[in-house]
LOTITI-92788 format. One record per residue: residue in one letter; x negated, y negated, z of N, C-alpha, C, O, CB in turn. Coordinates in steps of 0.02 Angstrom, whole numbers, padded with zeros to 5 digits, always signed. Each point is the difference from the previous one (the first is absolute). Last residue first. Glycine has a CB too. Example, Ala and Ser with C-alpha at 12.3 -4.5 7.8 and 13.67 -1.06 7.14 Angstrom:
S-00642+00112+00354-00042-00059+00003+00039-00055+00037-00025-00055+00008-00034+00087-00116/A+00044+00254+00104+00045-00059+00000-00045-00060+00000-00052+00001+00033+00147+00058+00029/
//
This chain:
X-00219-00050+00139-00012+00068+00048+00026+00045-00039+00001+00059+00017+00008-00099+00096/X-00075-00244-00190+00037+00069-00029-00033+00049+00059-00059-00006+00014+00066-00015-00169/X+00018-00254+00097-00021+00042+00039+00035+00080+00004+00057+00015+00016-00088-00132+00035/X-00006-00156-00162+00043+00069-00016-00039+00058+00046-00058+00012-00016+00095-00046-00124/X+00001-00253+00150-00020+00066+00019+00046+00056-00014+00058+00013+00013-00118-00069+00067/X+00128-00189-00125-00043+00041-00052-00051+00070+00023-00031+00033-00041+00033-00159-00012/X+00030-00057+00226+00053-00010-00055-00030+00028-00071-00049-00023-00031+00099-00090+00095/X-00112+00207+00200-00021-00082-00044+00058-00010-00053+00053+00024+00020-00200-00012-00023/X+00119+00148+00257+00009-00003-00083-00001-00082-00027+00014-00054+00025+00070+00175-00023/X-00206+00027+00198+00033-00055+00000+00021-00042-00062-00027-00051-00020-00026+00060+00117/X-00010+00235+00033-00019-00021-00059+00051-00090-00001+00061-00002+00011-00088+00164-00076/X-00109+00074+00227+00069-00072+00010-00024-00035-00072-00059-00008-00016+00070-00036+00181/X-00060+00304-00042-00011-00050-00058+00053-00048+00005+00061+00008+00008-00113+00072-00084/X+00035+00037+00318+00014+00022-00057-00035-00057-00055-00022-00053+00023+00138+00121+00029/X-00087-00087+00198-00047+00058-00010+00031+00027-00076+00016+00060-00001-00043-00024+00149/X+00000-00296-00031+00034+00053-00040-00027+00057-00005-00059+00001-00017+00097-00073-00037/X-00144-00144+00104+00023+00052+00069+00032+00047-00032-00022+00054+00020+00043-00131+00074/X-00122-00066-00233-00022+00057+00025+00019+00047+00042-00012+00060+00008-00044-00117-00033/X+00168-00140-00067-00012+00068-00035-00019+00044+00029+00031+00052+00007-00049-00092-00079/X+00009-00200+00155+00071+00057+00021-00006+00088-00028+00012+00053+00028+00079-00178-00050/X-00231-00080-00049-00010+00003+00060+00028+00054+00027-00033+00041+00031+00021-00144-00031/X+00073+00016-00212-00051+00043-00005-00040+00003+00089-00053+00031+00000+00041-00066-00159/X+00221-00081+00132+00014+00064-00019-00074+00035-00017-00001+00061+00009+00126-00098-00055/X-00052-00206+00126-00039+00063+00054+00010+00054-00035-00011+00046+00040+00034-00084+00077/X+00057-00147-00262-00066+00001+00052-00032+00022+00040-00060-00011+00012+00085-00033-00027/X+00180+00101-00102-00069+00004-00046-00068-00007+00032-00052+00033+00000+00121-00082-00084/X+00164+00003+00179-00030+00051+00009-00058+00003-00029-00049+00009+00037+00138+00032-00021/X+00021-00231-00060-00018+00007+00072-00023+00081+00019-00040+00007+00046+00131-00113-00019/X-00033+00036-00251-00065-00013+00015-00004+00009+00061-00055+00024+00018+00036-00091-00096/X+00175+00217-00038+00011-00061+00011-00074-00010+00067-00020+00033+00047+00186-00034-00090/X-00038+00208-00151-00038-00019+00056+00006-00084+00018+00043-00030-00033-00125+00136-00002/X+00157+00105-00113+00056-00036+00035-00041-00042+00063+00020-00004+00058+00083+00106-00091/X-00212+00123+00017+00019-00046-00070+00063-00069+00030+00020-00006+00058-00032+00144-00162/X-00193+00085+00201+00048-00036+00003+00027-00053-00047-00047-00027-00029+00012+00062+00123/X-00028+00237-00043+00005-00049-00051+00003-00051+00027+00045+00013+00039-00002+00042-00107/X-00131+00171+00174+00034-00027+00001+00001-00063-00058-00057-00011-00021+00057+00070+00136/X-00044+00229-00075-00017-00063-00035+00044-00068+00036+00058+00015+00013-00080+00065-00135/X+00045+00156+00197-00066-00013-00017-00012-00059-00053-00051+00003-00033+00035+00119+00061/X+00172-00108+00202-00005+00003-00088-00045-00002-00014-00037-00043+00024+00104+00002-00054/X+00077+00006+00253-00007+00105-00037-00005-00038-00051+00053-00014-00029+00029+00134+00079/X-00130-00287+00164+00052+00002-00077-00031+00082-00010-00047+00030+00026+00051-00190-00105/X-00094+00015+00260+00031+00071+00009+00028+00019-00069+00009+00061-00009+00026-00077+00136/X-00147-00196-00114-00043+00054+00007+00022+00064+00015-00037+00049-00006-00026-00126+00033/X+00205-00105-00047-00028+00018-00050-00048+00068+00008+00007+00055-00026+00009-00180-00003/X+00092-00006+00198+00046+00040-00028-00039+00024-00068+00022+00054-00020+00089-00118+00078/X-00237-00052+00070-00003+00036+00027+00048+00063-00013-00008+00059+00015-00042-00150+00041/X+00029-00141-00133-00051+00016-00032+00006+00081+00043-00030+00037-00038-00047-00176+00001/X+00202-00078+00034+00036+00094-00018-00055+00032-00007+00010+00051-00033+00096-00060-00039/X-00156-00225+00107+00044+00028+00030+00020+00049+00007+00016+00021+00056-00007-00084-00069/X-00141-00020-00145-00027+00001+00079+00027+00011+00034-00030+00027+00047-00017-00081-00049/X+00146+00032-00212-00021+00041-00001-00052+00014+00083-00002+00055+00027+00030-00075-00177/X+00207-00110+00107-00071-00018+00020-00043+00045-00007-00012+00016+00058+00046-00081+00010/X+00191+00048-00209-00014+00002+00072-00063-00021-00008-00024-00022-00052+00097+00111+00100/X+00050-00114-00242+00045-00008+00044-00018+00041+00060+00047+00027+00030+00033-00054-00118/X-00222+00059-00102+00009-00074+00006+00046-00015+00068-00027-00036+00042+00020+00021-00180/X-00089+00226-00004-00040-00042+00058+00008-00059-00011-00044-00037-00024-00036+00105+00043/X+00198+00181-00105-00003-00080-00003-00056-00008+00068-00011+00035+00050+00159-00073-00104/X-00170+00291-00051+00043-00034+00051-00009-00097-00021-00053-00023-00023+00024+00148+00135/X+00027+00164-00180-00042-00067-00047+00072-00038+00065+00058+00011+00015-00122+00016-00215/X-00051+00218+00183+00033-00046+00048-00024-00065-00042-00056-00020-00018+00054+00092+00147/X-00041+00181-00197-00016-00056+00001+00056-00018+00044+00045+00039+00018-00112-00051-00126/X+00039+00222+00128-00045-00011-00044-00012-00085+00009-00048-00022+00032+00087+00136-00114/X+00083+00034+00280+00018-00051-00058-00077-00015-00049-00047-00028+00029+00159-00040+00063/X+00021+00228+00141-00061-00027-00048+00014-00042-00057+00058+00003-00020-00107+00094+00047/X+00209-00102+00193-00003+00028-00052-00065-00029-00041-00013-00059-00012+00141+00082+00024/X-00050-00127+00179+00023+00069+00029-00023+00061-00071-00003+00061+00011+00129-00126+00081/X-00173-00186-00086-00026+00021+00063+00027+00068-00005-00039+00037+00031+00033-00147+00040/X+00080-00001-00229-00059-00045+00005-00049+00036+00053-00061-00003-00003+00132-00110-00026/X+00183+00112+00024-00040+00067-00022-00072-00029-00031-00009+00039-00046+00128+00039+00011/X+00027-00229+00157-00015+00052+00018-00034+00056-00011-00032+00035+00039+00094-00083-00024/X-00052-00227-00140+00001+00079+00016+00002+00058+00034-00034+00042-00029+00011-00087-00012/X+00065-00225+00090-00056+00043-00044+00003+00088-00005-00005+00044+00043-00073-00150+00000/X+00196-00085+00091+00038+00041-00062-00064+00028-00023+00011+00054-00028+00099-00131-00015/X-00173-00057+00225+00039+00052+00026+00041+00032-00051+00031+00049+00020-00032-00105+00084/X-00173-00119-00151+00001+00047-00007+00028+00048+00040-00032+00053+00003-00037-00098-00054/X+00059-00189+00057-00004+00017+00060-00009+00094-00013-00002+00038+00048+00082-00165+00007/X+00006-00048-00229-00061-00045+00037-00030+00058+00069-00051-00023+00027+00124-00128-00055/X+00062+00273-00174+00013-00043+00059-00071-00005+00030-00045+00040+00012+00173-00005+00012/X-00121+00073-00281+00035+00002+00083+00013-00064+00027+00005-00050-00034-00065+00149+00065/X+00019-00009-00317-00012-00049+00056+00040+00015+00085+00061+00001+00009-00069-00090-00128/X-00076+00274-00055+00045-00069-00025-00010-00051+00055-00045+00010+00040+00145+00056-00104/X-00214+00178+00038+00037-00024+00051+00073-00055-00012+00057+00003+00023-00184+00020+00029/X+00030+00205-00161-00004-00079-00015+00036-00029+00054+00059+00011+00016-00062-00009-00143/X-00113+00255+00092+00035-00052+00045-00012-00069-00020-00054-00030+00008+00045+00105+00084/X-00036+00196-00215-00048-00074+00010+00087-00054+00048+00057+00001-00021-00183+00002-00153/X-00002+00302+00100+00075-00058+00037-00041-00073+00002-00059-00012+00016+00134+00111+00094/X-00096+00138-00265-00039-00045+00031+00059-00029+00014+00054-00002-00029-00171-00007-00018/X+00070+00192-00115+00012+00004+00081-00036-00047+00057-00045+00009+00041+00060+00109-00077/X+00056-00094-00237-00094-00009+00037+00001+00003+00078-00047-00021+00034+00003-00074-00128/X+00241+00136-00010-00033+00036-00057-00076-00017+00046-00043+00038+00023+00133-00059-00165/X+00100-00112+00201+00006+00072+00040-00082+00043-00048-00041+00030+00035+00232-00020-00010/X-00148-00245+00100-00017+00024-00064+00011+00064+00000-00024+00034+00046-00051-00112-00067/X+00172-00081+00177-00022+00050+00000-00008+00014-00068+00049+00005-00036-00009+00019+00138/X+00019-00250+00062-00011+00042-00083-00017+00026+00016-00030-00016+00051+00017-00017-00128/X+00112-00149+00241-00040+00073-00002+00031+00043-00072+00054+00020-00019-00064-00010+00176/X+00037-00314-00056+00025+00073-00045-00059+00061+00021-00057-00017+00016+00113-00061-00143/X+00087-00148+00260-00068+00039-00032+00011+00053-00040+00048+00038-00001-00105-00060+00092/X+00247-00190-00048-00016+00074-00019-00106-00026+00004-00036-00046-00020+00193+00103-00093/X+00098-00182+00170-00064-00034+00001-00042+00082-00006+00005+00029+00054+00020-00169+00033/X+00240+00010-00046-00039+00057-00037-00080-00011-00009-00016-00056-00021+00128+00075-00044/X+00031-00192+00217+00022+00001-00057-00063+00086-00006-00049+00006+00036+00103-00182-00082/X-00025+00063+00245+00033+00009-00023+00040+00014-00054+00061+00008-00004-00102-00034+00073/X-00203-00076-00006+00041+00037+00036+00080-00024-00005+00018-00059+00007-00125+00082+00069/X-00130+00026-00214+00051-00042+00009+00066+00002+00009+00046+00012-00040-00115-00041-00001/X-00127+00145+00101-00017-00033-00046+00059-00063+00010+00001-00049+00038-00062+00156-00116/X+00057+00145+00158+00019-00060+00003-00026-00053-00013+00014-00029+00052+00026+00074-00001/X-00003+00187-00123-00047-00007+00030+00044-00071+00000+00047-00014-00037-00166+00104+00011/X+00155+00186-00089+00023-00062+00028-00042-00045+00039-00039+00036+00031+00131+00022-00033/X-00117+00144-00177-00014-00002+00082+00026-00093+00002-00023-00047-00033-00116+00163+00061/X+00150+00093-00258+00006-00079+00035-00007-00004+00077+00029+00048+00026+00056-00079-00118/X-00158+00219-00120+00022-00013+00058+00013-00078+00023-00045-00040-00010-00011+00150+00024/X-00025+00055-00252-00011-00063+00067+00052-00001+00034+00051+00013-00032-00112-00092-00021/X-00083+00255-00123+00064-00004+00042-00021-00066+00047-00050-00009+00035+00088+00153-00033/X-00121-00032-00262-00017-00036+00064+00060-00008+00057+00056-00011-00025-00141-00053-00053/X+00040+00173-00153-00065-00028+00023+00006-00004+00073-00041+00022+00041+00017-00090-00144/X+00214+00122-00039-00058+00054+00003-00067-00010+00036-00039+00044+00019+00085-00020-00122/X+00171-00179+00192-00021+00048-00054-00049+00040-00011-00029+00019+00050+00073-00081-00081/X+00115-00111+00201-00041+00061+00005-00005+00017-00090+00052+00003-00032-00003+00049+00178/X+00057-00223+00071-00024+00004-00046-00053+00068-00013-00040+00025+00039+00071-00153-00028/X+00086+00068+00186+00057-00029-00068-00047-00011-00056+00016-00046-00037+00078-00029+00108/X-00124+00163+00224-00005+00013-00074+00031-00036-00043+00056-00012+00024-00071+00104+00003/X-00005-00220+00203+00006+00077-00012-00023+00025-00084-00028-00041-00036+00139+00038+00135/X-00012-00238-00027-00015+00069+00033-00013+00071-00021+00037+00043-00024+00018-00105+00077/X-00003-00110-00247+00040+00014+00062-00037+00008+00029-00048+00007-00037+00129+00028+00017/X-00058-00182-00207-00035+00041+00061+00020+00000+00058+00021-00047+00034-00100+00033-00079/X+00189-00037-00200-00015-00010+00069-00032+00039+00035+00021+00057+00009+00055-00104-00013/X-00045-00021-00280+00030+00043+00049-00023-00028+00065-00033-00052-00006+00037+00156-00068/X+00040-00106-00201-00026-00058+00045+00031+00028+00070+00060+00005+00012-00061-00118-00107/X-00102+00190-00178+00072+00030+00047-00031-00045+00083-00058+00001+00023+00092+00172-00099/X-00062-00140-00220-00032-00049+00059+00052+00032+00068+00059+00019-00002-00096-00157-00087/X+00056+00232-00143-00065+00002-00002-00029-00030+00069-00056+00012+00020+00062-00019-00152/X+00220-00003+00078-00022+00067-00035-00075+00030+00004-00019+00057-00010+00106-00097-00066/X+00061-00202+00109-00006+00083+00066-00017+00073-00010+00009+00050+00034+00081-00101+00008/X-00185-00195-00143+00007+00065-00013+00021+00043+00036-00033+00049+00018-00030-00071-00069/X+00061-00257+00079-00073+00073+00004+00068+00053-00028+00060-00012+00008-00179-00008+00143/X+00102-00242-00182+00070+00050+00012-00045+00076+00017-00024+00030-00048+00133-00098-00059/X-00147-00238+00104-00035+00081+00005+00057+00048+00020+00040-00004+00047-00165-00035-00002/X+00121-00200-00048+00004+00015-00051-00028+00078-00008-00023+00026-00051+00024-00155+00027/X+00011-00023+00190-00056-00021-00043+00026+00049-00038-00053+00028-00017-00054-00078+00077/X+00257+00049+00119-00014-00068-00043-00066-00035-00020-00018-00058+00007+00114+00044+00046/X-00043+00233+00012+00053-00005-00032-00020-00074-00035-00006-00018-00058+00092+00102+00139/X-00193-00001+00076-00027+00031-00059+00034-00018-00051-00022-00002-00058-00014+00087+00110/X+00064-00152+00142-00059-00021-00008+00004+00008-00066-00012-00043-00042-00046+00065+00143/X+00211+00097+00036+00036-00073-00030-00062-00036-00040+00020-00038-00045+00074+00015+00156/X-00143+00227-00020+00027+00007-00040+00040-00061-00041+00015-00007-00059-00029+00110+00122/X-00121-00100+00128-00042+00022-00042+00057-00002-00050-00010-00049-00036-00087+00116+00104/X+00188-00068+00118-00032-00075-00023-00037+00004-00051-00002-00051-00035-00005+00011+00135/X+00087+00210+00011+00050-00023-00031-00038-00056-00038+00003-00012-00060+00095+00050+00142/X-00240+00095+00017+00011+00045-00047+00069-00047-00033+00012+00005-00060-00070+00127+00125/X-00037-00223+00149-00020+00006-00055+00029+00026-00055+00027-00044-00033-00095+00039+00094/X+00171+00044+00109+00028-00075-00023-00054-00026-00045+00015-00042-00042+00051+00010+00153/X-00070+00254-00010+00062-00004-00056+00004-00075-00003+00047-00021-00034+00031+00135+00061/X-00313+00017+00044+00068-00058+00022+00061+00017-00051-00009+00025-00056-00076-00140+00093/X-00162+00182-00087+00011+00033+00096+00078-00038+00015+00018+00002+00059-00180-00009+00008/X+00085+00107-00332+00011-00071+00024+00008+00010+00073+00040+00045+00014+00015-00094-00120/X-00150+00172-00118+00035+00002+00065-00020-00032+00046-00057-00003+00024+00083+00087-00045/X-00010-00008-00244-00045-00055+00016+00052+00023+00087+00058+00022+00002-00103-00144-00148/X-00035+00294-00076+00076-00054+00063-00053-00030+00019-00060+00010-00006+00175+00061+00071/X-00146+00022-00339-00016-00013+00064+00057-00011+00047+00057-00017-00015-00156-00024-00031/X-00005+00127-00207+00060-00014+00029-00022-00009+00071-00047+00036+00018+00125+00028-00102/X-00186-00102-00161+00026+00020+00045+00058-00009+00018+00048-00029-00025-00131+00030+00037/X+00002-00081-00216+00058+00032-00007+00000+00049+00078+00043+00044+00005-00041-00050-00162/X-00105-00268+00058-00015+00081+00021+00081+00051-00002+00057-00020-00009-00176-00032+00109/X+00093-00181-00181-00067+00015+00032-00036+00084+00021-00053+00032+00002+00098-00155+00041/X+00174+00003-00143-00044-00018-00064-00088+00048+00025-00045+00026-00033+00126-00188+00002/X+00141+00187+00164-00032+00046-00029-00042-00023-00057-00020+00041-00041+00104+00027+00082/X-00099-00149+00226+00041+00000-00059-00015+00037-00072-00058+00010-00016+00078-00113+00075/X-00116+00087+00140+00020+00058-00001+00060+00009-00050+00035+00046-00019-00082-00039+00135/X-00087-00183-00020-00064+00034-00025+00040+00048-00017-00038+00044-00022-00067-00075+00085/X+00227-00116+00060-00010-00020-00067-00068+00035-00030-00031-00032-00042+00096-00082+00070/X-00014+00138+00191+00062+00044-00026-00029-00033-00072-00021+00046-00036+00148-00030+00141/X-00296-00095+00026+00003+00063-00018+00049+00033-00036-00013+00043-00042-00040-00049+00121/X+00074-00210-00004-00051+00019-00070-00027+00058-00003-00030+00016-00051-00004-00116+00044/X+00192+00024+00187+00017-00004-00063-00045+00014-00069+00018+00016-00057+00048-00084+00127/X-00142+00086+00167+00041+00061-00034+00010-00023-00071-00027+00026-00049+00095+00015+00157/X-00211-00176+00028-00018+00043-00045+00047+00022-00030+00001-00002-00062-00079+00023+00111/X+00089-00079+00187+00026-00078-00057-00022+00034-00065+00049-00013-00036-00083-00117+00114/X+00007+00247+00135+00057+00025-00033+00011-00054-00062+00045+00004-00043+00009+00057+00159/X-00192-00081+00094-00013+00104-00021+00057-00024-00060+00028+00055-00006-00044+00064+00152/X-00027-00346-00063-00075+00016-00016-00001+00105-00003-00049+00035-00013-00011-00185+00101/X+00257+00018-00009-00005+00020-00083-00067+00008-00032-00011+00016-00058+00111-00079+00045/X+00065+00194+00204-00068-00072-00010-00003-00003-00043+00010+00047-00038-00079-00050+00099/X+00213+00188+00002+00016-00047-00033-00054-00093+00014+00012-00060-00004+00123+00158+00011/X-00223+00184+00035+00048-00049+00017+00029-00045-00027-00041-00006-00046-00001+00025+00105/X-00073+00193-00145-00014-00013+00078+00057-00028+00026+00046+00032+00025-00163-00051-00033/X+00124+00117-00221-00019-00055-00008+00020-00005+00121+00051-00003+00034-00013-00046-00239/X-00087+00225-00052+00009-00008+00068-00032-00048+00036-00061-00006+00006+00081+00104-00015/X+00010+00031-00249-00003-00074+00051+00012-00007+00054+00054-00029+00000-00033-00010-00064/X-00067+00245-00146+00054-00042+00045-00044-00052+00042-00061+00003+00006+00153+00102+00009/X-00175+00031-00212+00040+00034+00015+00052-00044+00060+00061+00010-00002-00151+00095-00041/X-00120-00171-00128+00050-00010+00053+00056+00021+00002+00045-00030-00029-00089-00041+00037/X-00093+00066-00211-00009+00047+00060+00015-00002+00047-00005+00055+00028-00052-00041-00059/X+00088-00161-00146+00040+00051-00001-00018+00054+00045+00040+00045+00013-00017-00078-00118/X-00142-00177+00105+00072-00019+00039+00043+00072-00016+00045+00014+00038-00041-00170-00060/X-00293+00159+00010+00061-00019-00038+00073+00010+00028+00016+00055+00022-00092-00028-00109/X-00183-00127+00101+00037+00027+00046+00066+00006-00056+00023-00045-00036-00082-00009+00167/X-00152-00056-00125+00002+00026-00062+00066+00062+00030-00003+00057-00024-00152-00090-00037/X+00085-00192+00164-00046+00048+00010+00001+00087-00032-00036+00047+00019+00038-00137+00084/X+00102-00129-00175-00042-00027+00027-00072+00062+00007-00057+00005-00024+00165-00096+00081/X+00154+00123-00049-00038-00001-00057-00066-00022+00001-00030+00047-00025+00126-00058-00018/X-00007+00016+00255-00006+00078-00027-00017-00017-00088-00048+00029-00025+00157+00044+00130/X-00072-00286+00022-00054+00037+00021-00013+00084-00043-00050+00019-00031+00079-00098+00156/X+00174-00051-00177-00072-00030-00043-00065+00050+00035-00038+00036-00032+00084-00191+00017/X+00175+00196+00107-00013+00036-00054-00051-00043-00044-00018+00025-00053+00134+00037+00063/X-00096-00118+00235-00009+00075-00013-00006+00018-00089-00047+00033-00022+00126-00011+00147/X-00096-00245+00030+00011+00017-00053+00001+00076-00027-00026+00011-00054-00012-00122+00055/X+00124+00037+00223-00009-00033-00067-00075+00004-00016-00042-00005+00045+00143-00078-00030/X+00036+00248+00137-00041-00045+00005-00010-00028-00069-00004+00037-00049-00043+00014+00150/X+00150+00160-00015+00009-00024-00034-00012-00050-00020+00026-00010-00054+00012+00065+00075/X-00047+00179+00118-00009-00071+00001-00019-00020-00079-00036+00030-00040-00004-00031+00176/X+00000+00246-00156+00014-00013+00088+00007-00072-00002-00056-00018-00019-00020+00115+00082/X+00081+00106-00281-00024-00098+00036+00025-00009+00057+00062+00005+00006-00054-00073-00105/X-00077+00283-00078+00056-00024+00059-00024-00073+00034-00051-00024+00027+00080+00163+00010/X-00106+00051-00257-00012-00035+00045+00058-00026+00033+00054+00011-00027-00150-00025-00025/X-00015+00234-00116+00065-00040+00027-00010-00063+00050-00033+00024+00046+00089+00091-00055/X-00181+00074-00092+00033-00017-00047+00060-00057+00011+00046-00022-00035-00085+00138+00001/X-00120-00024+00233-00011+00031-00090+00024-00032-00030-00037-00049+00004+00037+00145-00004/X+00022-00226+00177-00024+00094-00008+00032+00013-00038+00057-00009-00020-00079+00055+00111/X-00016-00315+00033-00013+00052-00063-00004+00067+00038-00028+00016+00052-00046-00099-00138/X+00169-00158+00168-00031+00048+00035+00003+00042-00087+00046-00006-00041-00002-00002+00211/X-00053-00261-00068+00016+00055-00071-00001+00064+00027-00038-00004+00049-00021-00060-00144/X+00097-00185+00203-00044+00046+00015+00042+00040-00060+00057-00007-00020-00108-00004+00164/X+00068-00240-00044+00013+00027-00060-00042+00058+00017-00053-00016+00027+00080-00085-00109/X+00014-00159+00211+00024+00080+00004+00015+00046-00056+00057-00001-00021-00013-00042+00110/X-00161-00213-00145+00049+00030+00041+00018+00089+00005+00000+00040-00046+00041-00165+00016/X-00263+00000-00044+00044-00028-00019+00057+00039+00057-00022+00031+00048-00031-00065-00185/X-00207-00070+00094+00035+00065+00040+00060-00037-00016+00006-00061-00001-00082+00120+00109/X-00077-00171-00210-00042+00033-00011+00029+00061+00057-00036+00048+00014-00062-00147-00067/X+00169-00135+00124-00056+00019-00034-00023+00061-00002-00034+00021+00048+00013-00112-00031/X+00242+00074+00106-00075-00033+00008-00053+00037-00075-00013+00056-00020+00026-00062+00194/X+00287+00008-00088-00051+00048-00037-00066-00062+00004+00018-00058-00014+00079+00150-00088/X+00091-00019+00316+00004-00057-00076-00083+00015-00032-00050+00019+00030+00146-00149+00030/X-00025+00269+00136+00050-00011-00045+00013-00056-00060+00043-00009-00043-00013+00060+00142/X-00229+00089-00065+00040+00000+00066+00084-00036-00047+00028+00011-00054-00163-00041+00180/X-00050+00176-00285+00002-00058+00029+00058+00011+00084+00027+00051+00021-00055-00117-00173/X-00050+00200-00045-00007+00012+00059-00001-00041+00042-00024+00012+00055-00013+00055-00089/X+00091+00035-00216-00003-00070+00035-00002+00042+00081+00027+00052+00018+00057-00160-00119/X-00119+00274-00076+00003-00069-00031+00008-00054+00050-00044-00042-00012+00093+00091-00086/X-00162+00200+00107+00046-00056+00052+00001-00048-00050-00055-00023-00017+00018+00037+00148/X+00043+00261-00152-00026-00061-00027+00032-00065+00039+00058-00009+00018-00074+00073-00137/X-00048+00230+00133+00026-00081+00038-00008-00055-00032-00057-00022+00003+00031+00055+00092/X+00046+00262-00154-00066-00064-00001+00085-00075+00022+00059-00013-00011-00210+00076-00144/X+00086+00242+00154+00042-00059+00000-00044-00062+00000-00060-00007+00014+00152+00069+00047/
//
């Protein structure tokens, strides 16, 4: 499998890092975790093709994970391609709003080819490649707010997207801690990495990621690494990183 981070920015995009965007590749197929502007210039850009995206899975309704979509559904029009994809939305007031959006730019997607769905708890997504799961988290409290856990099934590998938590990481993952995990790709913006630094070092992963970053961590993060008893990789914009 291979990781591609298009934007890794915090929540507004800085020079040269752009907004929440991750690719996940196997074999023949890719899946987009966040939706961050500019996703479909970046993936042409980086020779990425929009028909291999098998689905979309979009964290939260921020618009630094989700302002992109529309130019993705328009990569799927049929002058462009003849996939087929879902796009899945953590809210029904997104997924509504999305639709009035769409409506009034002029975009009719294909219920034949585009299919616009919700993330639940628990399992709701699954094909030959890959099974995801939704875990609930609070972010932003009271409204739907998802980490995701992929299971590649063919390369027998588990990877944990966190998405964004709470200033105080009490939503952060449970199974972060109770279950092995290949990768762990976690945000480092919305807590104090000095702070949690102790919840970390227990984490079950032989890799950790971090993306979705913001300068106040940056500054103690090569200080912090070491303590880690695993590889800590601190993704850039345009890291392709393959296990």
């Amino acid at each position: 499998m291979k990781l591609i981070f298009l934007g890794t920015s915090h929540g507004w995009p800085e020079v040269g890092c752009f907004c929440s965007a991750t690719l996940l590749e196997t074999g023949d197929a890719s899946y987009l975790i966040d939706c961050g502007a500019p996703v479909l210039a970046l993936m042409e850009n980086m020779g990425k093709s929009i028909e291999r995206i098998r689905a979309t899975f979009i964290t939260h309704m921020h618009e630094d994970h989700v302002s992109s979509i529309t130019s993705v559904l328009k990569g799927y029009s049929p002058r462009n391609c003849t996939a087929h994809a879902k796009f899945f939305f953590p809210e029904k007031a997104g997924l509504d709003g999305f639709l009035v959006w769409i409506k009034a730019i002029h975009r009719k997607p294909d219920p034949k080819r585009i299919q616009l769905e919700l993330s639940t708890p628990g399992v709701f997504y699954e094909d030959e490649n890959i099974c995801v799961a939704g875990i609930l988290t609070d972010h932003i409290p009271g409204y739907p707010t998802y980490a995701y856990r992929v299971e590649l099934k063919k390369e027998q590998k588990k990877i944990l997207f966190t998405g964004d938590v709470a200033d105080d990481m009490h939503d952060f993952p449970k199974e972060a801690w109770t279950e092995e995990w290949d990768v762990i790709v976690s945000e480092l913006t919305h807590f104090r990495i000095q702070e949690q630094i102790e919840q970390f070092k227990t984490m079950k992963a032989k890799q950790l990621i971090f993306n979705h970053k913001h300068r106040r961590n940056l500054e103690v993060i090569e200080r912090i690494i070491p303590e880690l008893p695993y590889p800590v990789h601190v993704a850039c914009d345009g890291d392709e990183l393959e296990f």
